[in-house]
C-alpha positions as CSV (number, residue, x, y, z in Angstrom):
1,X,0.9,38.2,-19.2
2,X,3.8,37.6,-21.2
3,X,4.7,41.6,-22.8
4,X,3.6,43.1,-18.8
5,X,6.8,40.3,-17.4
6,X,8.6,42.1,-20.3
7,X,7.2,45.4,-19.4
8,X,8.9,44.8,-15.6
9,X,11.9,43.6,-16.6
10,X,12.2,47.0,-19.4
11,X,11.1,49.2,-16.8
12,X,13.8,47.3,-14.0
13,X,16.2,48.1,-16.3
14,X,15.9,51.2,-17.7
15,X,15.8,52.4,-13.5
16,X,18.9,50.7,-12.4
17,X,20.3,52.3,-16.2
18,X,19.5,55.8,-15.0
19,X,21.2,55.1,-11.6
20,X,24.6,55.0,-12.9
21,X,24.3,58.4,-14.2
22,X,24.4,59.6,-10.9
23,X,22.8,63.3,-11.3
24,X,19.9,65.2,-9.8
25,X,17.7,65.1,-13.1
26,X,18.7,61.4,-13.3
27,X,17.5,60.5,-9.8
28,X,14.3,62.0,-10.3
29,X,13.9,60.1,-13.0
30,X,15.0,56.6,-11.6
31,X,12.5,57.8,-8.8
32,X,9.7,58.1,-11.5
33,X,10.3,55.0,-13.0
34,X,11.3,52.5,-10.3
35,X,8.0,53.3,-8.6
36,X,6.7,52.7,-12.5
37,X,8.8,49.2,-12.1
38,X,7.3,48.6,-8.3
39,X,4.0,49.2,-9.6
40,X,4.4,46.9,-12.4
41,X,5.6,44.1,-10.4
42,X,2.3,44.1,-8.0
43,X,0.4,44.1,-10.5
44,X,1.8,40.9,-12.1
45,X,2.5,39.6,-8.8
46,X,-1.7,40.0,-8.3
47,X,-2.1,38.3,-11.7
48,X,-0.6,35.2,-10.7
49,X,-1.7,35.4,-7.6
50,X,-4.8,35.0,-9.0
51,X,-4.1,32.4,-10.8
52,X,-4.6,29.1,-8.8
53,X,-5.1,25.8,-9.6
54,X,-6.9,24.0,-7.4
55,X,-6.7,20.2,-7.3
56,X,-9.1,18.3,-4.7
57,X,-8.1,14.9,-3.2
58,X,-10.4,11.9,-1.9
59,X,-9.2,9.8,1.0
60,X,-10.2,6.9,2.5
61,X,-8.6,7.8,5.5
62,X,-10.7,8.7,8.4
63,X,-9.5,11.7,10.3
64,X,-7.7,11.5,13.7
65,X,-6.1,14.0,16.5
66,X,-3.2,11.8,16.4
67,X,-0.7,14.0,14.6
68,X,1.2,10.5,14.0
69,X,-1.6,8.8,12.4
70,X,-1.5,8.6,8.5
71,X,-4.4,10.8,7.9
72,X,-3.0,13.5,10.0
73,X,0.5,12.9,8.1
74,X,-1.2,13.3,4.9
75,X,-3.0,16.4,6.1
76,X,0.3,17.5,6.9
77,X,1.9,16.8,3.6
78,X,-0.9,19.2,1.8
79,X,-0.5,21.6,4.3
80,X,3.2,22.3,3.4
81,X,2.4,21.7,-0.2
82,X,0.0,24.5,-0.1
83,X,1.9,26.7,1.8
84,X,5.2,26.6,-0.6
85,X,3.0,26.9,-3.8
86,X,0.8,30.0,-4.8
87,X,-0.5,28.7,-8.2
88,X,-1.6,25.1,-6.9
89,X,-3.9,24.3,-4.0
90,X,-5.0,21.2,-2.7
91,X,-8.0,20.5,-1.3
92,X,-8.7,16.7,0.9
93,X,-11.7,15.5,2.4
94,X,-11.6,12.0,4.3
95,X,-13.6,9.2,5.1
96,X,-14.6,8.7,1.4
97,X,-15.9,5.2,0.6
98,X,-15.0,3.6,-2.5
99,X,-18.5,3.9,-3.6
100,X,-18.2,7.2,-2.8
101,X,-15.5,7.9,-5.3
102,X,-17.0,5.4,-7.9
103,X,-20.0,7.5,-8.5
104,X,-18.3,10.5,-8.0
105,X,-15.4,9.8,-10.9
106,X,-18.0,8.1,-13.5
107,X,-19.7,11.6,-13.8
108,X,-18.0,14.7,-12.8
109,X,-14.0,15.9,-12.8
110,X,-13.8,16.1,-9.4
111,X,-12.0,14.7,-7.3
112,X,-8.4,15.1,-9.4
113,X,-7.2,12.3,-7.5
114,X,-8.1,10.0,-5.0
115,X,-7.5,6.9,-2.8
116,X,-8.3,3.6,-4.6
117,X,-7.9,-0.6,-4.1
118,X,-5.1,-1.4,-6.7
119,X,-7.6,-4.6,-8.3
120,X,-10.3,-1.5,-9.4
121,X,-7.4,-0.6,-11.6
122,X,-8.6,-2.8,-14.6
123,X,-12.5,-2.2,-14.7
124,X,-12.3,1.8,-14.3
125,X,-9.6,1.9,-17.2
126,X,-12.3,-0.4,-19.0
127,X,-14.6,2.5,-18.3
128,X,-12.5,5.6,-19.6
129,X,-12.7,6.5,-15.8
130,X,-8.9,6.7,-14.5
131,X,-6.2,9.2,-16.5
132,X,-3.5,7.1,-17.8
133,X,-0.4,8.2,-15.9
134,X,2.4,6.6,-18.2
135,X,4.2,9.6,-19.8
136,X,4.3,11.3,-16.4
137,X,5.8,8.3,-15.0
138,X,8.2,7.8,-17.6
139,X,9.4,11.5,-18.2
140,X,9.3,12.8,-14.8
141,X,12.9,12.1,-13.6
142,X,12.2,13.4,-10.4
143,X,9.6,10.5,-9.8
144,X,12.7,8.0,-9.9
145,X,10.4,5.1,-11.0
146,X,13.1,3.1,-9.9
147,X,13.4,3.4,-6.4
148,X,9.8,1.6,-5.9
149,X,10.0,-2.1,-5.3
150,X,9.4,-3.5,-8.7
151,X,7.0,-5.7,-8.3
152,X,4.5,-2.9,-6.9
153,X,4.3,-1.4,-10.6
154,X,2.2,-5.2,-11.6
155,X,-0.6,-4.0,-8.9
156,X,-0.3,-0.5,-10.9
157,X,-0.4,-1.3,-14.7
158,X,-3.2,-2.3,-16.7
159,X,-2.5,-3.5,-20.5
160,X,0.9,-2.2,-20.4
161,X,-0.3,1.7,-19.2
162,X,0.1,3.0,-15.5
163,X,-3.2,4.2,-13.9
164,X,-2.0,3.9,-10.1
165,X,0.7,5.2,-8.2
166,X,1.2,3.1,-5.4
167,X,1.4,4.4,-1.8
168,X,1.5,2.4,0.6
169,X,3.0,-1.5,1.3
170,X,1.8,-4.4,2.9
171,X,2.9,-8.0,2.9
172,X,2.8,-11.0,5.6
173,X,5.5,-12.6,7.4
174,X,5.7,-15.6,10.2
175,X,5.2,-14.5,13.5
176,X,6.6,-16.7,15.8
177,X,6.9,-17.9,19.6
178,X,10.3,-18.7,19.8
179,X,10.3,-20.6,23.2
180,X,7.4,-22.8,21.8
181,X,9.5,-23.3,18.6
182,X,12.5,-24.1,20.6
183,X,10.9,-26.9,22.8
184,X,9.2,-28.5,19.7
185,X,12.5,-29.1,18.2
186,X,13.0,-26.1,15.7
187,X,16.1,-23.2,16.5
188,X,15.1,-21.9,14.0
189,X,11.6,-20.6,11.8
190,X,11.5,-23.1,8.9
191,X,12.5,-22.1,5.4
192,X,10.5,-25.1,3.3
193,X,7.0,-25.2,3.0
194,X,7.1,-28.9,3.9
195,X,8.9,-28.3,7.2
196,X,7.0,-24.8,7.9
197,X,3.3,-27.7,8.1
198,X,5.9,-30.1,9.9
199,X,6.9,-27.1,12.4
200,X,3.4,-26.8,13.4
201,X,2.4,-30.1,13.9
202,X,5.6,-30.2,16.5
203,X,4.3,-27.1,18.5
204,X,0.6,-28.5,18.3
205,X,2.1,-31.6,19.6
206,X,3.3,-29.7,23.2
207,X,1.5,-29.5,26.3
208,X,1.9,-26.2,27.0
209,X,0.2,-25.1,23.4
210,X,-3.6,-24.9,22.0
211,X,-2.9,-24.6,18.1
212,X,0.4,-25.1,16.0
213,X,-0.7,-22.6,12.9
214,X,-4.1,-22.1,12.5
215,X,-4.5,-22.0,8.5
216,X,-7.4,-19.5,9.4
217,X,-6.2,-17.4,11.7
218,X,-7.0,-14.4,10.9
219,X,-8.8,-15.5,7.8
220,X,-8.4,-18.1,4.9
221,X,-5.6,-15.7,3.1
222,X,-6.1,-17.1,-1.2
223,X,-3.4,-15.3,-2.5
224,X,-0.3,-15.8,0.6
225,X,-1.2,-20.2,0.4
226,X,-0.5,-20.4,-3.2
227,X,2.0,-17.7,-3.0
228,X,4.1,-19.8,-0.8
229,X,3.9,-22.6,-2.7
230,X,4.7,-20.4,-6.0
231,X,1.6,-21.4,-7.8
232,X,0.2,-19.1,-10.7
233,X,-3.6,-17.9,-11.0
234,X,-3.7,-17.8,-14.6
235,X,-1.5,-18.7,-17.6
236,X,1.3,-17.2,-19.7
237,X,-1.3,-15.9,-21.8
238,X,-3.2,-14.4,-19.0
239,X,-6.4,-16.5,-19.0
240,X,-7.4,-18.0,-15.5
241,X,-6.4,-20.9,-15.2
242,X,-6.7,-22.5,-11.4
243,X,-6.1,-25.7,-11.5
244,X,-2.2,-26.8,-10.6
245,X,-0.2,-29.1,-8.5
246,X,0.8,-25.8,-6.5
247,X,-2.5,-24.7,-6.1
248,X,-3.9,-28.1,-4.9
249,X,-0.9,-28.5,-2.6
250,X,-1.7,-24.8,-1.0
251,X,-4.9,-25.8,0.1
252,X,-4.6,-30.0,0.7
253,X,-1.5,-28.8,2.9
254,X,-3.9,-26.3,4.9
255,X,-6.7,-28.5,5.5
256,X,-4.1,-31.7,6.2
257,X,-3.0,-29.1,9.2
258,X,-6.8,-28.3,10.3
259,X,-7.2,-31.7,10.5
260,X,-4.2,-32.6,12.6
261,X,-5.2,-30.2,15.5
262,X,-8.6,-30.4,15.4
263,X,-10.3,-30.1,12.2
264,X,-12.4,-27.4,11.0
265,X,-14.7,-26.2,13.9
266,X,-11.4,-26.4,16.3
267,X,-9.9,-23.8,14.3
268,X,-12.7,-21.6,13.9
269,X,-13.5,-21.9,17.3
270,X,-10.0,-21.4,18.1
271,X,-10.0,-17.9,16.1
272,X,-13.6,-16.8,18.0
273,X,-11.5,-17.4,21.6
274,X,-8.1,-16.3,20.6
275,X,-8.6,-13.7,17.6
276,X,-9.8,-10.8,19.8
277,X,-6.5,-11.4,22.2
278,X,-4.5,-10.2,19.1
279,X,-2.3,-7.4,19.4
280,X,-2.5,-7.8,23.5
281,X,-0.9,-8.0,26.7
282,X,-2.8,-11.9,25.9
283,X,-1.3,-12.4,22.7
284,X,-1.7,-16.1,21.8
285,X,2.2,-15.7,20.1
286,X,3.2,-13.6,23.4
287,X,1.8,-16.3,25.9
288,X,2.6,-19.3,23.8
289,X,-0.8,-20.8,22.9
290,X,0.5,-20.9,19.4
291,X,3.7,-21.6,18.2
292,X,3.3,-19.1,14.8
293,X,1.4,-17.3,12.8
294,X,1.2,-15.8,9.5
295,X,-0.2,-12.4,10.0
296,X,0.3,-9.1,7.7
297,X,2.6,-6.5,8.8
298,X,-0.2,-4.4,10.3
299,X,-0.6,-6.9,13.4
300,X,3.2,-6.2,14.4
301,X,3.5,-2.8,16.1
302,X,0.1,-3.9,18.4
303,X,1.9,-7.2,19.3
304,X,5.2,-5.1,19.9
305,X,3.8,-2.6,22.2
306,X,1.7,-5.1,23.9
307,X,5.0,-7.5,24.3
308,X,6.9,-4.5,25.7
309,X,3.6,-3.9,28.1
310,X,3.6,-7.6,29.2
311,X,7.4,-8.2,29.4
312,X,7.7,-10.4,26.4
313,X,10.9,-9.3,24.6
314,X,10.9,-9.2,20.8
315,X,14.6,-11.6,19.7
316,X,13.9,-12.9,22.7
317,X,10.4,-14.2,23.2
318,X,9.0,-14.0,20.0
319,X,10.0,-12.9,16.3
320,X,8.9,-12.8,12.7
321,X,10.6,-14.1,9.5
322,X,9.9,-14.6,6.0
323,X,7.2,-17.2,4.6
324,X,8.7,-19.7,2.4
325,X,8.4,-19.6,-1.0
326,X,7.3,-16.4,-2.2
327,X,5.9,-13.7,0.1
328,X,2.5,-12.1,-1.0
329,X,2.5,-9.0,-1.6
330,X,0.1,-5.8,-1.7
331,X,-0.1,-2.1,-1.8
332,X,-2.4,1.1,-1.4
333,X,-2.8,3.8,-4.6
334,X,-3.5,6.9,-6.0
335,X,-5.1,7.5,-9.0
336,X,-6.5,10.2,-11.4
337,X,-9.4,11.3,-12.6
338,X,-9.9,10.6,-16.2
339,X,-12.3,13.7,-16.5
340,X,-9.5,16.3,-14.8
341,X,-9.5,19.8,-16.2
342,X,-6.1,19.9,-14.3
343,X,-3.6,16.6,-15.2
344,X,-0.2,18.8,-14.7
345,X,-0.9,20.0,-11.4
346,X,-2.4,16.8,-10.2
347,X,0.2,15.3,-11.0
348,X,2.8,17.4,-9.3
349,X,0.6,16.6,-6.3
350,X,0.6,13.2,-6.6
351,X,3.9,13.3,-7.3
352,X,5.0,15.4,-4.5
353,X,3.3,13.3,-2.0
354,X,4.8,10.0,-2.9
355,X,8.0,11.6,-3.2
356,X,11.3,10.2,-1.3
357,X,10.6,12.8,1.2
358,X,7.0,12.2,1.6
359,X,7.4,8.6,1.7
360,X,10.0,8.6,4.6
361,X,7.8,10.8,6.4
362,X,4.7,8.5,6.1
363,X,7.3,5.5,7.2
364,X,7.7,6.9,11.0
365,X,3.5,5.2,11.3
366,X,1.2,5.9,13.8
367,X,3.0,6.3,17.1
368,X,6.4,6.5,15.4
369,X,6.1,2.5,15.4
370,X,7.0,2.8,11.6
371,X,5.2,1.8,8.9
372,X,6.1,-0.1,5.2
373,X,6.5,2.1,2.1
374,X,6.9,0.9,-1.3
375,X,10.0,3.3,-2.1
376,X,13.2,1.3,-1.0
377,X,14.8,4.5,0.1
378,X,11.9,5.2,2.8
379,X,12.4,2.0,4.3
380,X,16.2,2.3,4.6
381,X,15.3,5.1,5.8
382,X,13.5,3.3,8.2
383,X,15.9,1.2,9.4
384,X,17.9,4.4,11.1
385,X,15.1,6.1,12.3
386,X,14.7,6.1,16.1
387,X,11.9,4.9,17.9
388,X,10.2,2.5,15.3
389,X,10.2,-0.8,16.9
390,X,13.1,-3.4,15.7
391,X,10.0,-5.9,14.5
392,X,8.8,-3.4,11.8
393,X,12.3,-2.5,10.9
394,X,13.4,-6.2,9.9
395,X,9.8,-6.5,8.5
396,X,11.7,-3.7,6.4
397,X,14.9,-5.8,5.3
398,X,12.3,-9.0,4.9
399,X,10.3,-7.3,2.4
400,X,13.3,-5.8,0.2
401,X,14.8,-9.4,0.3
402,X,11.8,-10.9,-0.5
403,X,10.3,-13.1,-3.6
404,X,7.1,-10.9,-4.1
405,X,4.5,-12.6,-5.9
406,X,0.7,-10.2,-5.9
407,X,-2.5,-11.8,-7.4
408,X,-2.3,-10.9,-10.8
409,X,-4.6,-7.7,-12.4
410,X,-7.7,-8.1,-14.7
411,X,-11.0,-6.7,-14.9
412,X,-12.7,-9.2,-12.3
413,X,-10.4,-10.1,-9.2
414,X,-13.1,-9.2,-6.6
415,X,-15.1,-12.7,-9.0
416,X,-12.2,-14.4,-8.7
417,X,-11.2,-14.0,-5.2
418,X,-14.8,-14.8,-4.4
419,X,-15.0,-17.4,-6.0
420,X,-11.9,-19.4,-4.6
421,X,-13.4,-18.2,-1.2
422,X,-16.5,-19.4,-1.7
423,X,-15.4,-23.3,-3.1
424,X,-12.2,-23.5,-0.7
425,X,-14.0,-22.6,2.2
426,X,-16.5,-25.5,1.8
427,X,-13.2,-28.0,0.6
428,X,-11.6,-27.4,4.1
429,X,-15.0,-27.5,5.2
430,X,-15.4,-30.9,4.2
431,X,-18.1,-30.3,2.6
432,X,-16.9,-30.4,-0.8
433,X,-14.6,-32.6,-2.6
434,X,-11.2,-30.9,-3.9
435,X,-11.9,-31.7,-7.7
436,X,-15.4,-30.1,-7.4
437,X,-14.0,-27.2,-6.1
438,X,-11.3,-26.3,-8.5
439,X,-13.8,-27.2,-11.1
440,X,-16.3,-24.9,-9.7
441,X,-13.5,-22.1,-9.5
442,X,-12.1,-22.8,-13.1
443,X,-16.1,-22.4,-14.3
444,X,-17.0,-19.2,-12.3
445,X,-13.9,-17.5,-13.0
446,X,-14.2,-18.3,-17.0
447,X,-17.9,-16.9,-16.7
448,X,-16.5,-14.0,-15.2
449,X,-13.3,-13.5,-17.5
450,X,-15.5,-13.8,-20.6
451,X,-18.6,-11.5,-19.2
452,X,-15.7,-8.7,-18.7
453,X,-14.3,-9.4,-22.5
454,X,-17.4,-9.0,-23.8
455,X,-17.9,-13.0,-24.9
């Protein structure tokens, strides 16, 4: 390949050299050998052309007519990746499962890259299964590492190496009635964990309202409770350790609440009546059967939409602020096959399409709502884009100003998460007592820790 590119560029030459002579004979001749040169350059041209890379990509994303929705934006993406490179090609299929991939990855080099939960990180690195992205991090300067929110890259790293590259952002905020707040006593959303319980006791104290904060509404979240009261799953050392005075006061302050406004089967039943109004014209934040909630930043463009449906004005009506203490945090990945025959051009994929530009695209969201990246620029860029909605733009500026604090990575977070599920679930049950519980957790999660060590 290499001597016929020299060949061209020999042949280019010696016809434009010919040219200046300016003669009969010489025209001939620069005749004859620029049709040499022309001949020389398809040639190569078909060489390369021949030459493609294909890299194939696994989503979880089911595929939609929507052009707004995000599979449709990622198809788009590839589409104009594919159509400004001849020597890469990218190939997606959607509605891949994680088992799906998992069996897929463990035996064969395709896919190159695909869709992944950021806590599957640790085991499939365990396994030799995921391409360690470090150096191309690192080195690529284009990347700009530094213009992700930094705590993203702790949901990303495993042992000090980079196997995901994350692309997507999620965190929760306090969504709030602010007419219920108002009348309870409170012009403002509380910034203290102590006065946040105290708010809702005051709005499940009115009349006019069914529930305060129900803790578990939409579920029993185990990572935003202790988040907000800054408590740590495991130790400097990284071993799990559960038991704390943060920890205990996240869930003792949750089930304290149940109690107050019901206890356990109010707020369950509560949930079964008023959980299917979410994201409505019935909103129970919209109509003021609750004073607040702490809902991720999925639930906002539905309860937008539906507030501008039903007349309820967002800075008006209702709003949404920060959680006190820190504010969990989460995020969607890519990752790489370990097994790739192509790691280069995979990774100018993946790089591409969680590039700045990429990135502010896939921030407009489904319906041009907007929708939270982890590159700060996209979700600047976000704030002057017009037509997302002003709740998912300040969910924006919240999440930049934010404390972020993510359940930290190992090789068994599903066992761990199940197993504070499990225990606190019967605690707030009343069915079990809170020492038994941590104990239980402490004991379970050790089992787990050590199984994955090899102990």
């Amino acid at each position: 390949m290499k001597k016929k590119v020299i060949g061209v560029l020999l042949a280019t030459a010696m016809a434009f050299g010919l040219a200046a002579c300016g003669n009969s004979a010489g025209g001939e001749a620069v005749k004859q050998e620029t049709e040499k040169a022309e001949e020389a350059k398809a040639e190569t041209k078909e060489e390369k052309s021949g030459e493609v890379t294909t890299v194939t990509l696994w989503s979880f994303k089911a595929e939609d007519n929507d052009p707004t929705a995000s599979s449709s934006r990622l198809k788009k993406l590839i589409d104009d990746f594919n159509a400004s490179h001849e020597d890469i090609q990218v190939e997606v299929s959607f509605g891949k499962t994680y088992d799906n991939v998992v069996t897929a990855i463990a035996s064969q080099d395709t896919p190159d890259l695909f869709d992944m939960y950021w806590q599957y990180a640790s085991p499939l690195a365990a396994r030799g299964a995921l391409y360690d992205l470090t150096e191309f991090v690192e080195n690529d300067a284009e990347f700009e590492k530094a213009d992700f929110l930094e705590r993203v890259w702790d949901l990303c790293t495993v042992d000090g190496k980079i196997y995901s590259i994350p692309n997507l952002a999620s965190s929760s905020f306090a969504v709030y009635n602010k007419n219920v707040l108002k009348e309870a006593g409170w012009e403002n959303f509380p910034t203290t964990f102590e006065d946040m319980i105290q708010c809702a006791k005051d709005c499940y104290d009115l009349e006019s309202t069914s529930m305060g904060m129900n803790p578990l509404s939409p579920w029993l979240d185990n990572v935003l409770w202790p988040a907000m009261t800054k408590a740590s799953w495991n130790d400097a050392d990284g071993n799990p350790v559960f038991d704390s005075e943060a920890m205990r006061l996240a869930y003792s302050a949750q089930k304290e609440l149940i109690e107050y406004q019901g206890g356990y089967a109010a707020a369950t039943g509560w949930e079964s009546d008023f959980g299917p109004a979410r994201g409505s014209v019935t909103d129970p934040i919209l109509t003021g059967e609750a004073g607040f909630l702490l809902l991720p930043d999925s639930a906002i463009p539905s309860i937008y939409n539906a507030g501008v449906e039903a007349g309820y004005a967002y800075g008006e009506d209702w709003g949404i602020a920060r959680v006190p203490g820190n504010s969990m945090f989460t995020a969607g990945v890519y990752e790489m096959n370990a097994k790739t025959k192509n790691p280069e051009a995979s990774w100018e994929v993946m790089s591409y399409l969680n590039s700045k530009e990429a990135m502010t695209y896939l921030a407009e969201g489904e319906k041009g709502v907007g929708a939270l990246m982890p590159r700060k620029s996209a979700l600047d860029a976000l704030l002057e884009k017009e037509g997302v909605c002003d709740a998912v733009k300040e969910a924006a500026v919240l999440l930049k100003e934010a404390d972020l604090q993510s359940f930290p990575m190992s090789g068994y977070v599903n066992e761990y998460l199940g197993a504070i599920g499990n225990n606190m679930t019967a605690y707030l049950e009343g069915t079990m007592d809170m020492d038994t519980a941590v104990s239980n957790i402490q004991e379970e999660v050790q089992t787990a820790a050590d199984a994955f060590n090899g102990k």
